[in-house]
ZAMARGU-4260 file (C-alpha; in steps of 0.2 Angstrom, whole numbers, plus 5000, padded with zeros to 4 digits):
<rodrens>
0) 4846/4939/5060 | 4854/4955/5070 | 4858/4970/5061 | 4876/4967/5061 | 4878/4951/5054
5) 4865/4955/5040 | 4875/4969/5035 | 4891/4958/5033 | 4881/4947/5024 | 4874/4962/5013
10) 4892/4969/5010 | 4900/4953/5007 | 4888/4948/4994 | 4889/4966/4983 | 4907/4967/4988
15) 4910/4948/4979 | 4899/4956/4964 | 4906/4972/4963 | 4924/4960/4961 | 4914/4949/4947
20) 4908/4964/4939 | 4924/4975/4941 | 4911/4991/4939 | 4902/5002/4947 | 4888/5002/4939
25) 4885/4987/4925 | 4872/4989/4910 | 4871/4972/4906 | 4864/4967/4924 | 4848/4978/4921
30) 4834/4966/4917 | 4815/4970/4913 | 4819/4990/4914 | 4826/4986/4932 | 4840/4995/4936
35) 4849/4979/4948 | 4865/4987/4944 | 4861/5000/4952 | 4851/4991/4967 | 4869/4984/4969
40) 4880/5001/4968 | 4869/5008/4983 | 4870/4990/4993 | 4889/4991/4993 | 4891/5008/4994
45) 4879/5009/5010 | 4887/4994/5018 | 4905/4999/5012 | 4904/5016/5021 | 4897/5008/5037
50) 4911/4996/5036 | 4922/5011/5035 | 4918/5020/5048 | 4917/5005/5058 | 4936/5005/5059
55) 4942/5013/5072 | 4963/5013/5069 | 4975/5005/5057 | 4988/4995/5063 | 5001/4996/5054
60) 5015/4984/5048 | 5029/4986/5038 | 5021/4976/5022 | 5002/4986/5027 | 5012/5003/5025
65) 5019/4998/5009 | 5003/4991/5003 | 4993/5008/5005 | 5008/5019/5001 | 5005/5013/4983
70) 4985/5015/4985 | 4987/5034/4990 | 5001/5036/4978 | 4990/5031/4965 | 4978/5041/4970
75) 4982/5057/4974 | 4996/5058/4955 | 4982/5052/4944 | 4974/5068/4943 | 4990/5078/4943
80) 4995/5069/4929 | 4980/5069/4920 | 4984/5089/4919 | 4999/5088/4913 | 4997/5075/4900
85) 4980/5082/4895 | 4975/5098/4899 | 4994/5102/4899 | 4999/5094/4883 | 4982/5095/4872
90) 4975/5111/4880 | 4955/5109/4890 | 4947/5113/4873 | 4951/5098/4864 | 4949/5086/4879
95) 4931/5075/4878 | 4925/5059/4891 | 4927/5047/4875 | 4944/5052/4875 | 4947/5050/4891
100) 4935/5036/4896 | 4946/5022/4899 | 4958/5029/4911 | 4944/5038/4920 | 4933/5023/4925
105) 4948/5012/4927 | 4956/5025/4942 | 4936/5027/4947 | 4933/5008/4948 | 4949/5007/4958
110) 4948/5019/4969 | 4929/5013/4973 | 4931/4995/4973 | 4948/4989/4975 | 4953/5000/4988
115) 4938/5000/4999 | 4937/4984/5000 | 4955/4978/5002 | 4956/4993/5018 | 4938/4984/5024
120) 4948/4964/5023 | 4961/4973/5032 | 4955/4981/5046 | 4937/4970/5048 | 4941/4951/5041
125) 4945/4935/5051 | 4946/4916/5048 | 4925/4915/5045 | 4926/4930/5035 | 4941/4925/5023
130) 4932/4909/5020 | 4913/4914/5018 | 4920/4927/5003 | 4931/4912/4997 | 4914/4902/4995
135) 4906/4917/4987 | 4919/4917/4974 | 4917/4899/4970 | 4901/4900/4969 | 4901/4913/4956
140) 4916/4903/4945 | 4902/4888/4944 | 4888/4901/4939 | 4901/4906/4926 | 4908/4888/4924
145) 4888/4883/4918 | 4888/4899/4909 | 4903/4894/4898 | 4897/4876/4896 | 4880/4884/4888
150) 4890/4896/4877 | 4899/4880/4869 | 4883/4873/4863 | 4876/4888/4858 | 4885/4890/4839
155) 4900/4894/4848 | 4919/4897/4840 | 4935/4905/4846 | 4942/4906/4864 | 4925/4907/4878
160) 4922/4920/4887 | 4905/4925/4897 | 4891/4938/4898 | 4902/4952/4890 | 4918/4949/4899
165) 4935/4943/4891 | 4942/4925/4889 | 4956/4932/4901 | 4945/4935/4916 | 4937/4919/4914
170) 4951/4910/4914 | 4957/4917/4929 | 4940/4913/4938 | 4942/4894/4934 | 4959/4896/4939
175) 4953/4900/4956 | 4939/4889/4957 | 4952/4874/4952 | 4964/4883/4968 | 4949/4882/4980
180) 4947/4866/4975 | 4965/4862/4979 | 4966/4868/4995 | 4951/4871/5004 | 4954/4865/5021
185) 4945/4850/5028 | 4939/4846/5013 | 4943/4828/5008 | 4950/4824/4990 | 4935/4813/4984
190) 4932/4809/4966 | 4917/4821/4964 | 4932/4835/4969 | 4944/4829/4955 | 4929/4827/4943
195) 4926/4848/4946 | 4944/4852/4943 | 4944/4839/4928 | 4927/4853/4923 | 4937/4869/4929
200) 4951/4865/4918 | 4943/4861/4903 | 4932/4876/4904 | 4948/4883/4906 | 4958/4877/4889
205) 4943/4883/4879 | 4947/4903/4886 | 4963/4900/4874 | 4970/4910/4887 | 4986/4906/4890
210) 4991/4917/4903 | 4978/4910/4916 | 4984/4892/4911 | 5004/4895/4913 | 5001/4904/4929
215) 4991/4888/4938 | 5001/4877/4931 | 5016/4887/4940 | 5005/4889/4955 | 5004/4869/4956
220) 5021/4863/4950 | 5027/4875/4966 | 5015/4865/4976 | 5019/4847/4971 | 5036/4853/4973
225) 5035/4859/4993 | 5024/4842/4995 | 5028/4828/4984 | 5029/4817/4996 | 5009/4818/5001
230) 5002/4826/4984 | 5011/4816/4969 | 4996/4804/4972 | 4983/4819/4970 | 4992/4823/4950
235) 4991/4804/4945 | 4970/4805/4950 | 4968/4824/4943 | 4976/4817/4926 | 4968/4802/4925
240) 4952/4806/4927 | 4954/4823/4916 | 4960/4810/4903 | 4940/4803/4904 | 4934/4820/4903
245) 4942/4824/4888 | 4931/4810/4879 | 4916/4817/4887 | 4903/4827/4874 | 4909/4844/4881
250) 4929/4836/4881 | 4926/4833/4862 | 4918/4850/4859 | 4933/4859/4871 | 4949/4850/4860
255) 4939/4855/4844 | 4942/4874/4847 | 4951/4883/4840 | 4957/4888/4859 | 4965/4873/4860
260) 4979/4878/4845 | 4980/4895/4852 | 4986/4887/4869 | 4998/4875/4861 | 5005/4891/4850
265) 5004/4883/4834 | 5014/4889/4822 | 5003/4885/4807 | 4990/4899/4814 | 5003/4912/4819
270) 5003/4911/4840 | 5020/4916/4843 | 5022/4933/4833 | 5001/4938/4835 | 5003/4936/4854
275) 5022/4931/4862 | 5027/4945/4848 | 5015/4959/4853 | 5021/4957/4873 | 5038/4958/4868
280) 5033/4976/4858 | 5024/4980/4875 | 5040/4978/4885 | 5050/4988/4874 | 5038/5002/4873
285) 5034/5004/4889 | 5053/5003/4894 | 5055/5017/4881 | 5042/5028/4892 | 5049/5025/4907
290) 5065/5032/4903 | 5056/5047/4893 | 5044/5051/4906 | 5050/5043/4924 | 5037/5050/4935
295) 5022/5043/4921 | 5011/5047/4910 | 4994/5047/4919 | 4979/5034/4920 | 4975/5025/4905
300) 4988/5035/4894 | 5000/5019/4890 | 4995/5019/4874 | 4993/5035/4868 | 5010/5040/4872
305) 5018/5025/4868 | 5010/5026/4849 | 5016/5044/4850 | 5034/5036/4853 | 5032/5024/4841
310) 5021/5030/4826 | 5027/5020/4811 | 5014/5003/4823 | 5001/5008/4833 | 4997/5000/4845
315) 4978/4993/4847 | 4977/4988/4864 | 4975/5000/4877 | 4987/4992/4892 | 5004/4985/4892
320) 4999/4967/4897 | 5007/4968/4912 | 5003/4976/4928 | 5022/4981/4934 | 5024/4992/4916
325) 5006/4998/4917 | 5010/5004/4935 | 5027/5011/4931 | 5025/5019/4912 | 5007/5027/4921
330) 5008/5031/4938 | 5028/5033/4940 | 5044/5024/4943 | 5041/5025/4960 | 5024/5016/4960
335) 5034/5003/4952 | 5047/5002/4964 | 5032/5002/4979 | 5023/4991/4969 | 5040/4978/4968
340) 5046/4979/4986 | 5025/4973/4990 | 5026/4959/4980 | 5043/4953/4989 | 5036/4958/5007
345) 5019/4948/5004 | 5029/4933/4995 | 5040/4930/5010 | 5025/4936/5023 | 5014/4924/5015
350) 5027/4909/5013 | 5034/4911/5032 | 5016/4909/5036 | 5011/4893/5027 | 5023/4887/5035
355) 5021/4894/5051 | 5002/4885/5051 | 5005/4869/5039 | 5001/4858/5055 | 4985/4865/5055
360) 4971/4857/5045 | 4959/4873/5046 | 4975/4885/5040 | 4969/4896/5025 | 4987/4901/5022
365) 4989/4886/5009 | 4974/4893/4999 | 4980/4911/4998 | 4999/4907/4996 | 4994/4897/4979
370) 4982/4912/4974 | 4993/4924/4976 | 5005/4913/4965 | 4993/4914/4952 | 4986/4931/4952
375) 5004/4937/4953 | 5009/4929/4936 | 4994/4930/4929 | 4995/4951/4931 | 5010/4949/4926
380) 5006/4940/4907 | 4990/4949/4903 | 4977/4961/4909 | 4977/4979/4916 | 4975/4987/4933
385) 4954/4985/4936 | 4959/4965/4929 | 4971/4964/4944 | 4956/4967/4958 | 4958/4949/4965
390) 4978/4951/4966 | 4976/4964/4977 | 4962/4958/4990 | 4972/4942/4989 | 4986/4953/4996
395) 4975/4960/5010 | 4969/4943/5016 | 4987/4938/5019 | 4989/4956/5028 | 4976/4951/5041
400) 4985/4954/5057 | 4975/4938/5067 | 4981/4920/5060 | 4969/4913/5047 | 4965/4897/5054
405) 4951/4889/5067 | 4961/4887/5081 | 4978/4898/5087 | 4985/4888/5097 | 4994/4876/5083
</rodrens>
């Protein structure tokens, strides 16, 4: 193996683990008082530099500039509204690392994973590189997948979630293992496919999440839409044999969850006002902040601020839920407003080129297009800034400059 290809083998590996993880460094992956956690920061940080300077110039488009406009926005007025806000507001003294840990590893996970890595998709990907990370990805979702079927008989109760991380993550990663299943090209729909979706969804009602579950079924319902003609046949075979699954031991176990009610929002156990309720309170107190402080209120300072606003609740959770207020109420309304004109850009960019390539049976466009769908409204329903990772490489796939597909002449 030459250097260079075991270096992009190296990076793409810790770079797909560092996206799992979402952190730089990860007590739980420490094993035997071996520190792999750490094995792994200096694997990606090593082949993330050299990937770096690898790129000699950016080419720039009108989406691209957008895209890192908000990443150096964000960069360069977190720590100048930490001062304000902080040191400013609360004076040095009285300002500790507990106090301001969240913010401060959510900025330095971003600025060190996200970032890196979406300039690295931009500048150095193709087609065998897009679809190599894709497999990667997968792969993990059926780690975690196996992972969540062993939780369920393991005395387990409540919505599932995975080595440490939420019910919300893990939702979104069957969400994208039931995409790639989808729409991986050249891969013919057989019955051992729609037996994996039939898994990827089930594992995915027990997350009770039901964020990840609205935003795929969005992302689908927009397919079957654009191809009913040639797909209506591909919904009768998911349903029916999901219908089976459900009457499988680990079907049985999945509708006995509690999860299950959550998802339906049933009124005997409160759905509506615990969750619908709480976003609604979410949007109205970060709207509150945007007016009273326009230009934010620094990394990781939604909730402090907006409990100052509103003392007579305070508010638990540290982010609004929703990755358009968490970027306006904390890094500015003109973040929010970069942050908006993106999402348009990479919409239409994205559709024109599915389109563009739908003769093409080796076009990755149809695979992104639907992903983006999906981490869009999922970021949009639940989870903070570090959550959204895989929204924003998905953006930077579809910003690749050369056409993701096999052959170019279509």
């Amino acid at each position: 193996m030459k250097i260079k290809d075991f270096l992009s083998l190296a990076y793409l590996l810790s770079a797909c683990a560092m996206l799992s993880i979402g952190r730089i460094y990860d007590e739980r992956l420490d094993f035997f008082d071996i520190r792999f956690s750490l094995l792994l920061t200096i694997i990606y940080f090593i082949s993330t530099i050299v990937f770096l300077f690898s790129i000699r110039k950016l080419k720039f488009t009108k989406t691209k500039l957008t895209f890192l406009l908000l990443y150096l926005y964000i960069i360069v007025v977190t720590p100048i509204l930490w001062i304000i806000f902080e040191y400013g507001e609360y004076g040095f003294h009285k300002i500790t690392y507990e106090y301001m840990e969240y913010g401060v590893l959510k900025y330095v996970n971003f600025i060190f994973i996200v970032i890196p890595t979406s300039i690295i998709v931009l500048e150095k990907f193709n087609y065998s590189n897009v679809l190599n990370l894709f497999k990667i990805l997968f792969y993990l979702s059926v780690v975690l997948a196996v992972a969540g079927v062993n939780e369920l008989y393991s005395d387990f109760e409540g919505r599932l979630s995975v080595f440490g991380g939420g019910p919300i993550i893990f939702g979104r990663w069957m969400g994208l293992a039931i995409l790639f299943m989808f729409f991986y090209p050249k891969l013919k729909f057989k019955y051992i496919r729609i037996i994996l979706i039939a898994f990827f969804a089930l594992m995915l009602i027990a997350t009770g999440s039901r964020g990840p579950i609205f935003s795929l079924l969005i992302s689908l319902i927009i397919y079957f839409i654009l191809n009913f003609s040639k797909a209506y046949y591909k919904l009768f075979l998911v349903l029916s044999i999901f219908s089976v699954v459900i009457v499988t031991p680990i079907g049985n176990k999945v509708m006995k969850l509690g999860a299950v009610d959550r998802i339906l929002m049933n009124m005997q156990y409160g759905g509506t006002k615990k969750s619908t309720g709480a976003r609604v309170d979410f949007v109205d107190r970060s709207v509150k902040l945007i007016k009273e402080y326009p230009f934010g209120v620094g990394c990781g300072n939604w909730q402090t601020q907006a409990n100052k606003n509103t003392n007579k609740h305070l508010m638990v959770h540290s982010y609004p839920h929703n990755i358009f207020f968490e970027i306006t109420t904390e890094y500015g309304i003109i973040a929010g407003i970069l942050f908006l004109i993106l999402v348009l850009q990479v919409f239409y960019l994205s559709f024109k080129k599915l389109y563009k390539f739908r003769k093409n049976i080796s076009s990755l466009y149809p695979l992104l297009f639907y992903s983006f769908i999906f981490f869009f409204v999922s970021t949009m329903l639940s989870g903070d800034l570090g959550d959204s990772r895989m929204f924003f490489i998905i953006i930077s796939m579809l910003l690749i400059n050369k056409p993701l597909i096999k052959k170019e002449n279509v």
